[in-house]
Every structure is written in C-alpha cells, then in structure tokens.
C-alpha positions in Angstrom: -48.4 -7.5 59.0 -50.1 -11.1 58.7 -48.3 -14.0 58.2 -49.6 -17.3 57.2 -48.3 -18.5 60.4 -50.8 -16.4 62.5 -53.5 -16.8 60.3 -53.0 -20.7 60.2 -52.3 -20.4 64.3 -55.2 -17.9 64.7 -58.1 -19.6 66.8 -61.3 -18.3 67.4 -63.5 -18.8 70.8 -66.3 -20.8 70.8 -69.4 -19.4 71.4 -72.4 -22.1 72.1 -73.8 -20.9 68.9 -70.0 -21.1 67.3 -67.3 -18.9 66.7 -67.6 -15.1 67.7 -69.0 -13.1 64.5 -67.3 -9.7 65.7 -64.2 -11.3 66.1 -64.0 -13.6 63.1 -65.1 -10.3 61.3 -62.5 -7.9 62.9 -59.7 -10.9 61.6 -61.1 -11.2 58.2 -60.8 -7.4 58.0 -57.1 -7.1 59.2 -56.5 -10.3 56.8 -58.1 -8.4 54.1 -56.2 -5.3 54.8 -52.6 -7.2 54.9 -53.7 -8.8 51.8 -54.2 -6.0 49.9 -50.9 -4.3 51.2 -49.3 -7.9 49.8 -51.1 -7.7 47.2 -50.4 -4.2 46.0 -47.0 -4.8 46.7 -47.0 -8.0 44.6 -48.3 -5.8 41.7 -45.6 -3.3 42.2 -43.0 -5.9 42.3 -44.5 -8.0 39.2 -44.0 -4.3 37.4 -40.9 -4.4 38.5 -39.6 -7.4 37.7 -41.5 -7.2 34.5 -39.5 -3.9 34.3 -36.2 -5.2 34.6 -36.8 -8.3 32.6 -37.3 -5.9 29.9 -33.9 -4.2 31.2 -32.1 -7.2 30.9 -33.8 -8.1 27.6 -32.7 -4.8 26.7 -29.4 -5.8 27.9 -29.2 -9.3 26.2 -30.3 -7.6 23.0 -27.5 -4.7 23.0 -25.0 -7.8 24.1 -26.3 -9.7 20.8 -25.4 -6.6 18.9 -22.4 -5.8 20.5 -21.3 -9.4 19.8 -22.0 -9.0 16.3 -20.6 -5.5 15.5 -17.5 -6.9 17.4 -17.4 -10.1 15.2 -18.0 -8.1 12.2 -15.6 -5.6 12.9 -13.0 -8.3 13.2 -13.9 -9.8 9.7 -14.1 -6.2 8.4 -10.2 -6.2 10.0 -9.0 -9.3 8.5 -10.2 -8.3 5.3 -9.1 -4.8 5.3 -6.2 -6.5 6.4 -5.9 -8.8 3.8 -6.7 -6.4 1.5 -4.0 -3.8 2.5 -1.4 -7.0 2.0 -2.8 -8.0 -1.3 -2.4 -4.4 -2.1 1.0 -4.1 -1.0 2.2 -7.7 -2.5 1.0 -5.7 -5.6 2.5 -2.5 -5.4 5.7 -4.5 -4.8 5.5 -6.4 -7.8 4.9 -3.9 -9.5 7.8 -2.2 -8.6 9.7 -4.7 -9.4 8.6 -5.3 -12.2 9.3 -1.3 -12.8 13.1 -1.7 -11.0 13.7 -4.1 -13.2 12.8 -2.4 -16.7 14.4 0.3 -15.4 17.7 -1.9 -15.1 17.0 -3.3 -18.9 16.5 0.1 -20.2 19.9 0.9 -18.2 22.0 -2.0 -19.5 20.5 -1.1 -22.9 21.7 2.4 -22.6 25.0 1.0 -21.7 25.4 -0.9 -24.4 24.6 1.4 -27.0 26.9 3.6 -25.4 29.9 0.8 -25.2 28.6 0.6 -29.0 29.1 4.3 -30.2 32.0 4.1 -28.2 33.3 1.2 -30.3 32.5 2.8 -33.6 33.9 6.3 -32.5 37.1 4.5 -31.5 37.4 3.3 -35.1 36.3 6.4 -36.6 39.0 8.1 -34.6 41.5 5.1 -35.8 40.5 5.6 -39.2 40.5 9.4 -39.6 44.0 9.6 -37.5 45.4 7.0 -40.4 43.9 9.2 -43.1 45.0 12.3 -41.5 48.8 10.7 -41.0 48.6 9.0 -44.5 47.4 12.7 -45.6 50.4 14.2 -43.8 53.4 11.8 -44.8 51.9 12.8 -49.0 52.3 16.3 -48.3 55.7 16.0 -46.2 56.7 13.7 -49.5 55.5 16.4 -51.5 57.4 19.4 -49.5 60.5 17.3 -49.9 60.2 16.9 -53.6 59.6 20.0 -54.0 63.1 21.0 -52.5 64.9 18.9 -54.3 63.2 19.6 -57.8 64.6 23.4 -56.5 68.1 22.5 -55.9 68.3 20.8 -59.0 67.3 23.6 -61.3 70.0 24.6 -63.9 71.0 28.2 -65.6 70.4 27.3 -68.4 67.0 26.2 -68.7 63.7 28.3 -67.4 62.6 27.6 -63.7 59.1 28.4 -63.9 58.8 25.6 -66.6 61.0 23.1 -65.4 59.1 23.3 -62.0 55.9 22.9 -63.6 57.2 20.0 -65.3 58.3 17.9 -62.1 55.0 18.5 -60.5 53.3 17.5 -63.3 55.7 14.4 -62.8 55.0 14.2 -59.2 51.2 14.3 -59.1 50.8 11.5 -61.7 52.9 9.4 -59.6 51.2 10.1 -56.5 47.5 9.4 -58.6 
C-alpha cells in the first residue's frame, strides 16, 4: 500500500518532452487504487466509529438512567424508611396510650373492688352485731323463760300464769 511518503518521494523520469505519460499513468492508477482501498476503509471505520459512538451514547444514556433509578431508589428508601419509623413511633404511642388505659381501667377495677370490699366488711360487721344482738334477746328470753317455770306455784294455773309473764316479758323487751 501507498504511503504519502512514496508518493511525496516518487519521481518521475524526464523525458525531453517531460515526464513519462505511461509511467505517470501506471502511478496515478496504483494511487487511485490505494486510495480507494483507504478510502473504503475510512468509510468502514467512520461506520464504525459512528457505530460505537452510538454504543457509548447508548451506554451514557443507560448510565444516566441507572444513575437516576439508583438515586431514586434511595429517596424511595429513605422515605419508606422514614415512613416505616413514623409508622412505628405511632403504633408505639398508641400502645401506650392503650397500656396505659388499660392500667386506669385496672386501678379502677381495684378500687371498686377495695370499695365493695369495704362496704361488705361493714355489712358483715353490722349483720354479725344484729345477729349476736338477735342471739343474746333470745338467750335472755330462754332464761326467763326458766325461771318464770321454776317459779310457778300449786295453787294457781300454769298455762295462765305463763302467759302472763310473757306478756310481761315482750313489753319489756319492745
């Protein structure tokens, strides 16, 4: 193949009428065959670079995407992020908040236990005075009902003289 070099260094011999026509012909024709084998091959390798220029726009342009999605993605991870805290902070008060009526309701329920327990503790008081009050009137009564037998006479009637003292006996006891 030609090089610049031999077509710069080429000379030609000198005829008296000038250079040789048949051999300035036969080195334009091996010029104009290296030039379109360099040419053709510049063509091909225009399309080729032209070809991978569009690669590497290609490239660049899937790089410019990737770099968003990426930075996207990362925002759409903070605030999921974020989100899943807020939600959380949230779900914490609010069970706090629930824990803690929970404990009211409890102390509540306490208190109106400790409450009915007070009151049935003075119930039970109450009714064991009545029921001993209740008891020491009829043990009263049992004992003067003894006597009031012992003291009974021949001559009068028992039946009535009985009836007599407890007539006695309840209006003292009213």
């Amino acid at each position: 193949m030609l090089t610049p070099l031999d077509i710069e260094s080429k000379e030609f011999k000198r005829t008296p009428l000038g250079y040789s026509i048949d051999e300035v012909d036969r080195f334009l024709d091996e010029i104009i065959i290296n030039y379109e084998k360099l040419y053709r091959e510049n063509i091909e390798l225009k399309d080729k670079i032209a070809m991978l220029n569009e690669g590497i726009q290609y490239y660049k342009t899937m790089e410019s995407t990737l770099q968003s999605t990426l930075v996207l993605a990362e925002k759409t991870a903070e605030e999921t992020k974020n989100s899943a805290y807020q939600k959380g902070e949230q779900i914490k008060r609010e069970a706090e908040l629930k824990a803690h009526e929970l404990i009211q309701e409890a102390q509540n329920e306490v208190f109106h236990i400790q409450k009915n327990m007070e009151q049935l503790k003075i119930q039970y008081e109450t009714i064991k005075t009545q029921l001993k009050y209740f008891l020491q009137t009829q043990l009263e009564l049992t004992n003067q009902s003894n006597l009031m037998n012992l003291n009974i006479t021949d001559e009068s009637d028992p039946i009535e003289f009985t009836n007599t003292q407890l007539n006695e006996t309840q209006k003292e006891s009213v």
